[in-house]
C-alpha positions, -999 to +999 in steps of 0.1 A: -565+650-239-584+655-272-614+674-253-633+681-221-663+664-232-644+635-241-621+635-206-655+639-187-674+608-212-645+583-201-646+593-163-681+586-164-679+553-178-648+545-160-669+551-127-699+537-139-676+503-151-666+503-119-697+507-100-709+479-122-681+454-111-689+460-074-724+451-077-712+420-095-694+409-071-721+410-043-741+391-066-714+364-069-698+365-038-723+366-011-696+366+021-685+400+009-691+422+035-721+447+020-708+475+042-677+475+022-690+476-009-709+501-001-682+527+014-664+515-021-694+528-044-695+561-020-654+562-026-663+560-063-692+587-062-676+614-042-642+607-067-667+612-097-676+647-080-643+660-069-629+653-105-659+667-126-657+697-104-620+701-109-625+697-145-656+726-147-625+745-127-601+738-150-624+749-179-628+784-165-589+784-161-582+773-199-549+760-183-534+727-202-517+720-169-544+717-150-557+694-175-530+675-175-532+670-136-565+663-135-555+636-161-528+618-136-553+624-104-583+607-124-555+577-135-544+577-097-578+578-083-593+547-110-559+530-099-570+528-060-601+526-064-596+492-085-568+480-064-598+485-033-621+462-059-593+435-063-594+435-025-628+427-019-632+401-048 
C-alpha cells in the first residue's frame, strides 16, 4: 500500500461508488424492495467505520501486517458487499 492517506482515499470512494450504484438502482428499478437497499447502504456505512477505525489502529501500531490485513478485509468486505448489489439489481 503506497500510504494511509491513499488506502483511506480509495475506501472512501469505493464506499461512496457503491452507495452511488444502490441509489441507482432504486431509481431504475422501482420493485426493489427499499428496505433492502437500505440495510445494504447501513452494511456499507458501518464497513466504512470498522475499517477506517482499524486503519487509525493500525497507524498507532506502525505494523505492515496489519496493513496488509486490513488490505484483504477491505477487498473481502467491497467483494460482499457488491456480490449483495448484484443481488438486488
Amino acid at each position: 500500500m503506497a500510504s494511509i492517506k491513499a488506502f483511506k482515499k480509495d475506501l472512501n470512494t469505493e464506499i461512496a461508488t457503491l452507495i452511488d450504484a444502490i441509489y441507482e438502482i432504486e431509481l431504475t428499478h422501482p420493485e426493489v424492495d427499499l428496505k433492502k437497499t437500505d440495510a445494504l447502504i447501513d452494511e456499507a456505512i458501518a464497513a466504512f467505520d470498522t475499517l477506517i477505525a482499524e486503519v487509525n489502529a493500525a497507524k498507532r501500531n506502525k505494523s505492515k501486517d496489519s496493513f496488509k490485513a486490513l488490505k484483504e478485509k477491505y477487498t473481502k468486505t467491497l467483494t460482499g458487499l457488491h456480490a449483495k448489489l448484484n443481488k438486488l439489481a
